[in-house]
N, C-alpha and C positions, 0 to 999 in steps of 0.2 A: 048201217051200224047203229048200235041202241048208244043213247048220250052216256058217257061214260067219262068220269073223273080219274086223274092220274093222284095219289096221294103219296107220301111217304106211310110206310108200314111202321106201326107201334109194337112194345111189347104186347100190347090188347091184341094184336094179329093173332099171334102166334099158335092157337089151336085151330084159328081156323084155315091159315094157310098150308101148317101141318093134313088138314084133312083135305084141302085141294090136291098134297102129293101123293095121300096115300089110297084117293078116289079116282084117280088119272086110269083112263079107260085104254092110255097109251102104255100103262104097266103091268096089262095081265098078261095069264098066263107065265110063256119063257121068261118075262123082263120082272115080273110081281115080286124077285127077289130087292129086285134094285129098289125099293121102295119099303117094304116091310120092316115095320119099324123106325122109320124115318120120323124125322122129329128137326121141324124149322123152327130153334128155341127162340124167346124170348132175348137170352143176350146175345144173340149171332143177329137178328132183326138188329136192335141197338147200335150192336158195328160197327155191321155195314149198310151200305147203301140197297135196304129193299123199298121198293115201291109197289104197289096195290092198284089195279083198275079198279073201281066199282062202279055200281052202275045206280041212279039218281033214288035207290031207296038204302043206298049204305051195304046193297051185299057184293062181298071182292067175289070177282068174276076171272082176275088173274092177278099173276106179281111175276116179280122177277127179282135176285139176287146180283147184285156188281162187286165182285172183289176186286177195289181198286189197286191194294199191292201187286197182285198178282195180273191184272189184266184180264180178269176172266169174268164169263160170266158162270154164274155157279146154279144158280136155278132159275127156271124161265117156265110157266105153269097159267093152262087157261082152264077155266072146269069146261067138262065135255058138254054141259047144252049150251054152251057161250064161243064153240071152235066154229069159224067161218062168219064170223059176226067184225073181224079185224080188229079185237081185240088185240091179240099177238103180236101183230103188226104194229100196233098204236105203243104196245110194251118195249118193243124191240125198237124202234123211233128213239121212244122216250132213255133205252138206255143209252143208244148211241151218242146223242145228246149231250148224256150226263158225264159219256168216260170223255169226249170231246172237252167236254165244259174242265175236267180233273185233268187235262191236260194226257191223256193216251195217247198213244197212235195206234190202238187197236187192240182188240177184244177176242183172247178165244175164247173157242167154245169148244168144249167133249160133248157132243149131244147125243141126246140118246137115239140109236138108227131110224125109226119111223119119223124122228122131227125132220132130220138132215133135208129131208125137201123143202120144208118151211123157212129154214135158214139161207137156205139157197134165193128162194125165192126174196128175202128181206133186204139182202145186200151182202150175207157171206159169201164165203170162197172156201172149197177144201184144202187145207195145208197137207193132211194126214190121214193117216187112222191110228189109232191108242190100240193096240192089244189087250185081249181080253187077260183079265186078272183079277186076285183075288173072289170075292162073292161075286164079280161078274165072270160071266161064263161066254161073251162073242164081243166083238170088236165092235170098235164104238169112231166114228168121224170124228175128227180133229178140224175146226173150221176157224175161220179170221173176218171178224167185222172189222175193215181199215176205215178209221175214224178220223185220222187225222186231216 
């Protein structure tokens, strides 16, 4: 794994994390709806709890979103020449961690169907599946990071 820092995400993030979601090599094609247009603003970073990998020259290589009301995790994002590096891993660590630390007992997730392996492999469980709605058009796994 390349040396890689955990940091809290600034408003300064915010186009570039925006272009981690809408470069994600896991959203073309059928899924490029779920993304187009998307926008990880400036005061949603502020928040909540996003956090940034980057790696030892300052460029973020992933992040992730924790919505601690809700117990969710909201966005979780590696750029594709940094997938199999445990990156993700090292993201998903760090958030369990943190809902740990906010005092959870646990994390869903709606992920989007190609992760669902990844999450598996991290320490999820499948609670569900979410039906498809709205701008999404196929059903989506409903999973539980148990934290406590």
């Amino acid at each position: 794994m390349v040396d890689i820092t955990l940091r809290r995400a600034t408003a300064d993030d915010a186009k570039r994390l925006t272009q981690i979601v809408r470069k994600s090599g896991a959203y073309r094609g059928d899924y490029a709806a779920m993304v187009d247009g998307y926008v990880v603003g400036a005061t949603y970073i502020e928040h909540h709890p996003v956090y940034a990998a980057v790696d030892p020259h300052g460029k973020v290589l992933g992040f992730y979103a924790l919505l601690l009301d809700e117990a969710e995790l909201d966005l979780a994002f590696v750029v594709d020449e940094a997938q199999g590096l445990g990156v993700g891993r090292l993201l998903i660590g760090h958030m369990v961690e943190q809902a740990r630390a906010a005092g959870l007992d646990g994390v869903r997730v709606v992920a989007h169907p190609p992760a669902e392996e990844f999450y598996l492999r991290t320490g999820a469980r499948r609670t569900g599946t979410i039906p498809p709605g709205g701008r999404i058009h196929w059903a989506r796994p409903e999973l539980r990071f148990d934290v406590a």
